[in-house]
N, C-alpha and C positions, 0 to 999 in steps of 0.2 A: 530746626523746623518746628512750627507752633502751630495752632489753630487760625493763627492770624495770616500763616505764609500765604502766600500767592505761587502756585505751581504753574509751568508749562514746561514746554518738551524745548530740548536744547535747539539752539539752531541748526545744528546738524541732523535734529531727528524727524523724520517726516511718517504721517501716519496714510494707510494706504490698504487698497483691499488687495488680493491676490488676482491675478487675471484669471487664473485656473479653477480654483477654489473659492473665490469670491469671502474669503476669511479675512480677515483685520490683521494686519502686518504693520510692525514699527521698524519702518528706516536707517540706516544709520550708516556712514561710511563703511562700518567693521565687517556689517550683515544687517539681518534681520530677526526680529521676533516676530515670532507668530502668537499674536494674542486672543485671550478667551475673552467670554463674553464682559465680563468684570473688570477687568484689567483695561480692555478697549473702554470702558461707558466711563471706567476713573479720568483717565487721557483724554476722553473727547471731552471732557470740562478743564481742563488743564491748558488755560488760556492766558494767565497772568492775568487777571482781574478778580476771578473769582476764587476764595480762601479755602484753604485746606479745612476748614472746619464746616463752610458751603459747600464744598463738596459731598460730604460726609453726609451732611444733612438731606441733600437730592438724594444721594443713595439711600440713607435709610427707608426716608418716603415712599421712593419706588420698591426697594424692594422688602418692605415694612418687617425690617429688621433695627435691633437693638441701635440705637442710635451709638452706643460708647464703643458698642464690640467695633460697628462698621466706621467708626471712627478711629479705630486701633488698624485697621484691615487696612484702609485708605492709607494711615500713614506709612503702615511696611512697605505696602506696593509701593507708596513714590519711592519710599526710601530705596527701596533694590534699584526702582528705574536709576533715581539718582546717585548712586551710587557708581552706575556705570558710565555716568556723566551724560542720562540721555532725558533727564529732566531736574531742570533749575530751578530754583523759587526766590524768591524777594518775598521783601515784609510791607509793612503797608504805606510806606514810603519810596517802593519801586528799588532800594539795593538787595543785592542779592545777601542775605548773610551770612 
């Protein structure tokens, strides 16, 4: 994963509010997550077009914080999502690497 990758959520992962709670939920055959504010606003840019380092950069903006820290922060979080195989990335070429 680089600043160049391109994130999204696997095909099996779908993102979703709760009917009850009205809270941000990630999908997933196994189960679900229940996600916090930060966690959802990373994913809801996680479209496979826009780069892990674009990402980074919205969020800083918005939440006018350290651009490197929040660029550290971004890549843990996909890294755990993807690690559970519920977000993919490719490079700027569309493979996944």
């Amino acid at each position: 994963m680089t600043t160049d990758s391109r994130p999204r959520l696997a095909a099996h992962a779908r993102r979703r509010l709760d009917p009850i709670t009205q809270r941000p939920l990630l999908l997933y055959p196994e189960g679900a997550l229940e996600l916090d504010e930060i966690s959802g606003t990373i994913l809801d840019r996680c479209d496979g077009v826009a780069t892990l380092g674009e990402i980074a950069s919205v969020l800083a903006s918005t939440y006018d914080g350290d651009p490197d820290e929040i660029a550290r922060d971004v890549a843990t979080c996909l890294g755990e999502f993807a690690a559970r195989g519920l977000v993919v990335f490719h490079d700027s070429k569309g493979e996944t690497p």
